[in-house]
C-alpha positions in Angstrom: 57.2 106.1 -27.7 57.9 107.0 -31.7 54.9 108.8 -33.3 53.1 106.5 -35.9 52.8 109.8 -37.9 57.0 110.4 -38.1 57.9 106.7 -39.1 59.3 105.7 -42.8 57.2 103.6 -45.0 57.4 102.3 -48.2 54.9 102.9 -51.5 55.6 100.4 -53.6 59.5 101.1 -54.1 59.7 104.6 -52.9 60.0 105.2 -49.3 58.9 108.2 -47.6 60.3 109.8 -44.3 56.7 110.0 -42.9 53.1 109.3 -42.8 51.8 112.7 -44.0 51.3 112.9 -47.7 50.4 116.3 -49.1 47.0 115.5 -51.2 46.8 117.5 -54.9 45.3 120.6 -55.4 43.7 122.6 -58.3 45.3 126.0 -58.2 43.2 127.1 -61.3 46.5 129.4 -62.3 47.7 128.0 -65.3 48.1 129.8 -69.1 46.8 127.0 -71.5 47.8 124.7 -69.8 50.8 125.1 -68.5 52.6 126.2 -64.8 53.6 129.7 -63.9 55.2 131.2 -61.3 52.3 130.9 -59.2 53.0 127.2 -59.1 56.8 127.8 -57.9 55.9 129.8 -55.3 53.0 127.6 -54.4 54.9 123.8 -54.7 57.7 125.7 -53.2 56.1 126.8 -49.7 54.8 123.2 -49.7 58.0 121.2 -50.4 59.5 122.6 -47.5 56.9 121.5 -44.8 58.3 118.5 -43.8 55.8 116.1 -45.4 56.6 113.1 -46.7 55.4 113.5 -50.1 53.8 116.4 -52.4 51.2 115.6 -54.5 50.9 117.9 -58.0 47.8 119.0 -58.9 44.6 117.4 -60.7 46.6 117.3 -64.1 44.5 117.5 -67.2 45.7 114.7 -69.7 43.6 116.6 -72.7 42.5 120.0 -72.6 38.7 119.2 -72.8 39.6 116.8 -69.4 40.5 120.3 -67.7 38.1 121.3 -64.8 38.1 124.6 -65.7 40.2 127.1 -68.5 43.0 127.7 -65.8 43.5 124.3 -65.3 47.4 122.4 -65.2 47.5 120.4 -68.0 50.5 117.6 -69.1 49.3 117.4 -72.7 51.4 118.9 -75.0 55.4 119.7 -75.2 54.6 123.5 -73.9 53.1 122.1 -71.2 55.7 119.7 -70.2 58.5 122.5 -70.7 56.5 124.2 -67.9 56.0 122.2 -65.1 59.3 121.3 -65.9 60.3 124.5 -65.1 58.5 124.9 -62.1 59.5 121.0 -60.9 63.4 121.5 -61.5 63.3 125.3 -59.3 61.4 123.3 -56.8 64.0 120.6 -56.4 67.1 123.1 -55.8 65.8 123.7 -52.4 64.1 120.5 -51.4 64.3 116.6 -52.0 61.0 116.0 -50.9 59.5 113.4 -53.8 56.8 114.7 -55.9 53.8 112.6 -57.5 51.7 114.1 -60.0 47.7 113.5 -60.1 46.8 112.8 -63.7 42.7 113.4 -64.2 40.3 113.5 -66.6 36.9 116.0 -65.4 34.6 114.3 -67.8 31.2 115.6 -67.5 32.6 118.4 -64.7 34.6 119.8 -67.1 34.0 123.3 -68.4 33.5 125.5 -65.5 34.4 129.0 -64.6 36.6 129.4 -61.9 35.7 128.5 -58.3 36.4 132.5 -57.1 33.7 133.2 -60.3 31.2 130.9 -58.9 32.4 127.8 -60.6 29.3 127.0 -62.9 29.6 125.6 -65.8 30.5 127.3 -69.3 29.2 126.1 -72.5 30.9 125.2 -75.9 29.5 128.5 -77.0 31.6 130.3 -74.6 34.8 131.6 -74.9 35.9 129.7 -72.2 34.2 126.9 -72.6 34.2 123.4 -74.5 32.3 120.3 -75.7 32.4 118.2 -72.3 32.5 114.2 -72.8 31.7 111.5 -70.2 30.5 108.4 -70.3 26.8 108.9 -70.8 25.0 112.2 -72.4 23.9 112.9 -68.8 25.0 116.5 -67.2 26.6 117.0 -63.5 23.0 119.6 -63.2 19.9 118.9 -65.6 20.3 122.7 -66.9 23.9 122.4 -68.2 25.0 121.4 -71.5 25.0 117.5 -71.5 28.7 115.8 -72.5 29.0 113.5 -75.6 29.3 110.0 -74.9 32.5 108.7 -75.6 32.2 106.2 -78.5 35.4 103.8 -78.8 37.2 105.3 -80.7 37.2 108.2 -77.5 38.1 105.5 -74.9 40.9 105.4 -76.8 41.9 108.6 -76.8 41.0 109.1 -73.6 43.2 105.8 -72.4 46.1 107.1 -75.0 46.0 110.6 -73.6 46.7 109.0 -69.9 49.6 106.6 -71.1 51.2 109.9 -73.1 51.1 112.5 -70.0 52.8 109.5 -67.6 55.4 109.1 -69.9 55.6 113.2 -69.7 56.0 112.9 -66.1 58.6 110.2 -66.3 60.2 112.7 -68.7 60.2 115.4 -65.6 61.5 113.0 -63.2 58.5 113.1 -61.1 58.6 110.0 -58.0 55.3 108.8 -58.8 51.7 108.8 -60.7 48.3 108.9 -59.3 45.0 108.2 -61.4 42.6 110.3 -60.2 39.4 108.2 -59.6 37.5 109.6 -57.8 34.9 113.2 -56.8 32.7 112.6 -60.1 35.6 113.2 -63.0 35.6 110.7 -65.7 36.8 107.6 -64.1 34.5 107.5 -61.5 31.3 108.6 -64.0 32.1 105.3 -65.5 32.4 103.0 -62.1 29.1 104.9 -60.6 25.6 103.6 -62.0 24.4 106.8 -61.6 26.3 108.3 -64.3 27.1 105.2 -66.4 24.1 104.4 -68.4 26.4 102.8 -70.9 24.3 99.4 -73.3 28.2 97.9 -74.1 30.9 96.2 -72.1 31.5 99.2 -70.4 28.2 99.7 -68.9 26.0 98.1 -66.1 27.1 95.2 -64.4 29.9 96.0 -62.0 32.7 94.1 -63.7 32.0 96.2 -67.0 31.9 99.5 -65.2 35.4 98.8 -63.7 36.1 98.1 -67.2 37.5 101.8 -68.4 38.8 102.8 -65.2 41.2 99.2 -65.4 42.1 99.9 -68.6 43.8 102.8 -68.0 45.5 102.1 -64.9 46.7 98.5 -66.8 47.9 101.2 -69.6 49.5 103.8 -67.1 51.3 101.1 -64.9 53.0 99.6 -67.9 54.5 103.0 -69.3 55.6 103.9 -65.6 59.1 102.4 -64.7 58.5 100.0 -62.3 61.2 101.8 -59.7 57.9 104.8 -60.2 54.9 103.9 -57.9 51.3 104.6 -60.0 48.7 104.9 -57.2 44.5 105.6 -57.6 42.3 107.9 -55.4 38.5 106.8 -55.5 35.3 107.8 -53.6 34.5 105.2 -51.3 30.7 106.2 -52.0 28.4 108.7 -53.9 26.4 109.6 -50.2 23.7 108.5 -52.8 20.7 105.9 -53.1 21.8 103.4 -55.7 25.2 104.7 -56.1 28.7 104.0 -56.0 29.3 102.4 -52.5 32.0 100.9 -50.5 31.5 97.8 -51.2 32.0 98.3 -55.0 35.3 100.5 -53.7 36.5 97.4 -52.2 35.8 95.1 -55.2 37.5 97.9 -57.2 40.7 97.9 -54.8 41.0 94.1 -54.8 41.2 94.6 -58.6 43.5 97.1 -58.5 46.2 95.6 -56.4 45.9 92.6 -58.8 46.9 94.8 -61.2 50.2 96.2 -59.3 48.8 99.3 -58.1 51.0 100.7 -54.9 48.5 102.8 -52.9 44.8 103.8 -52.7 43.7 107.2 -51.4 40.5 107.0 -50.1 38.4 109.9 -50.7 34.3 110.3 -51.4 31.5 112.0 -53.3 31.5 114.6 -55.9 29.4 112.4 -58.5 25.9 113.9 -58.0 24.3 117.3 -56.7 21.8 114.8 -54.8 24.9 113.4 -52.0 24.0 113.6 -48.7 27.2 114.2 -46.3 27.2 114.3 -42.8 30.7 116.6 -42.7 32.9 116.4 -39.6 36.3 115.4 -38.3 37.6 112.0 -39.9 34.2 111.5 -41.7 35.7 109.1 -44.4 38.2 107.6 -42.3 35.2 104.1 -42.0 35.7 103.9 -46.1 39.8 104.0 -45.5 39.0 101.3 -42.7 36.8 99.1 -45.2 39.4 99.1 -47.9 42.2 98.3 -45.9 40.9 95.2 -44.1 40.4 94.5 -47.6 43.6 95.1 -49.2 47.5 94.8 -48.4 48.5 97.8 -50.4 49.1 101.4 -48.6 46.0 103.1 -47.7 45.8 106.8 -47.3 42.9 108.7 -45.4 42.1 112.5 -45.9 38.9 114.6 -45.2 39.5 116.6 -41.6 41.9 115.3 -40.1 43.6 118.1 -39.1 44.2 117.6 -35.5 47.5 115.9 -34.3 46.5 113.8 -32.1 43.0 112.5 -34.7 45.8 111.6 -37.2 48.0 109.8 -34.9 44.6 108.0 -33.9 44.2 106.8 -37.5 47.0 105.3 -38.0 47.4 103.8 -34.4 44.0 102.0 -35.2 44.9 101.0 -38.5 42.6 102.4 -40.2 45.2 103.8 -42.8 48.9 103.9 -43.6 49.3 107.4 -44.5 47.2 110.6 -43.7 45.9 113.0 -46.4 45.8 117.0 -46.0 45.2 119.3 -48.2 43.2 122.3 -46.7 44.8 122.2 -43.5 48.2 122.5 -45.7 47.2 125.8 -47.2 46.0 127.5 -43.7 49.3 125.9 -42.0 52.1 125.1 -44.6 54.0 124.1 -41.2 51.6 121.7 -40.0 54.1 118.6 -40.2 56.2 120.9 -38.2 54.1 121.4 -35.5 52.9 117.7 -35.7 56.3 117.1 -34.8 56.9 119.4 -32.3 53.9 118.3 -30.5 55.4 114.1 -31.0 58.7 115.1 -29.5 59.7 114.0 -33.7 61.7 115.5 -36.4 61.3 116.7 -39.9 63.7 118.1 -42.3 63.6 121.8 -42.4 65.6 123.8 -45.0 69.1 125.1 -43.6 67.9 129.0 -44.2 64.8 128.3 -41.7 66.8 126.3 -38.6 67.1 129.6 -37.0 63.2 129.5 -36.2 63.5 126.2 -34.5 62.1 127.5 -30.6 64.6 126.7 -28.0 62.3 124.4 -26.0 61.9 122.3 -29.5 65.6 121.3 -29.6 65.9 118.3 -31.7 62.9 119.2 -34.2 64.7 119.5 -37.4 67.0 117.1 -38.9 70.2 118.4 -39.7 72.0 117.6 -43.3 74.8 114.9 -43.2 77.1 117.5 -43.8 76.7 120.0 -41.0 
């Protein structure tokens, strides 16, 4: 019987030779901004797994939305040029497509790097910036609080998404993803523990999804619609009166009014007070909720690192597509070996068939032409 896992599917108009999606990753290697090498080398170990798609990392769309100083941003011309760079090398040895992650880090914004103990730097600091978020509440109660975003920031904010999409149109990237979710600025405004907001954009649900829409109704009309433009969200805070999954759901119905091709269902991130019981598919239930909910594309990540679990998930239909990003780093050739282990094939760059094992025969698909 075919694996679930090593079966086409569609997002939106782009199809994909499997179920695995690669999720994005902050790399926190960038110059201002922009890619280096590090990013070749990186992308290019992960464009030739065998995975059906590779997501780019969290990309800033302004530089105070980075996470930290070292963070990829798709902001300015330099910054373009660069991942450019780093995209077109990529794609001379793989045709694996390649979506980008366009973010925001709101209040979360402003940190050292993870490997420095990740806190937060202040304005004062040479590193550091004037955070901004939807309410003057901080992440912790002894950082520097954001600014709260008046309208005339919304609009920047909304503008700065619509330019960097056009910038990654410009690259030829597949596809867009909002990111939505682990506390960044699109989720502070959906969560009611970090919207405190008087206006329209504040307190009842409807007005909290307010923001968030507006940007993905922004981004979806500057992406061709041959381009899918995606969302990942938390399904809940693992807080008491926080976001939950039932306001995920309400948020996903919305979205796929609006066109949107896929939802990557994720969680948490949005308070230091979450409560998380951590183990193998632990957010696989908020996948399940959204897509008895929804007809779009679902995706489910958070340890599922085992073959035979992500085979499970989508079996169940819990999900259409499975998420991994962690279990990428430690195994690059985890699709590989997924396939190996299904009796499938994945594509596998002509300089590595040698290392296909002889009791694997059949594991890599061979170009037309040989």
């Amino acid at each position: 019987m075919r694996s679930h896992l090593f079966t086409p599917a569609q997002v939106g108009p782009l199809t994909l030779a499997n179920r695995i999606v690669i999720a994005p990753m902050c790399q926190y290697s960038a110059d201002n901004g922009c890619m280096t090498d590090w990013h070749v080398m990186h992308l290019g170990l992960l464009a030739v797994s065998g995975a059906g798609l590779l997501t780019i990392e969290a990309t800033a769309v302004k530089p105070e939305g980075r996470i930290t100083y070292a963070d990829v941003g798709l902001y300015s011309d330099e910054c373009e040029r660069a991942m450019h760079r780093v995209v077109e090398s990529v794609r001379r040895w793989s045709d694996m497509p390649i979506a980008i992650q366009l973010a925001h880090a709101g209040r979360k914004a402003s940190t050292d790097l993870p490997w420095k103990g990740g806190a937060q730097l202040p304005p004062h600091h040479a590193h550091g910036w004037q955070t901004e978020a939807p309410a003057a509440l901080a992440f912790h109660e002894n950082e520097h609080p954001p600014v709260a975003l008046d309208r005339d920031g919304l609009k920047d904010v909304r503008d700065a998404f619509v330019a960097a999409a056009r910038r990654s149109v410009n690259i030829g990237l597949d596809a867009v993803q909002l990111h939505g979710a682990h506390g960044y600025l699109l989720h502070e405004f959906l969560s009611p523990l970090s919207n405190r907001r008087s206006d329209e954009y504040g307190g009842s649900l409807e007005n909290r999804m307010r923001f968030p829409l507006e940007v993905f109704d922004a981004v979806r009309a500057a992406v061709p619609p041959e381009k899918p433009v995606s969302i990942r969200v938390s399904g809940t805070d693992w807080a008491p009166n926080g976001w939950n999954i039932e306001q995920t759901v309400e948020f996903a119905r919305a979205l796929e009014a609006r066109g949107c091709n896929a939802i990557h269902v994720s969680s948490g991130g949005l308070t230091p007070a979450q409560k998380i019981a951590v183990g193998p598919g632990y957010q696989v239930p908020l996948a399940r909720a959204v897509k008895a909910a929804v007809k779009m594309p679902v995706i489910a990540v958070g340890l599922i690192n085992d073959f035979e679990h992500a085979e499970s998930v989508l079996v169940a239909g819990d999900a259409d597509f499975i998420a991994l990003a962690r279990a990428m780093l430690y195994n690059p050739r985890w699709p590989w070996h997924a396939a190996a282990h299904f009796g499938a094939r994945v594509k596998a760059p002509d300089q590595y068939l040698r290392s296909q094992p002889a009791r694997f025969r059949g594991l890599f698909d061979l170009r037309a032409d040989d």
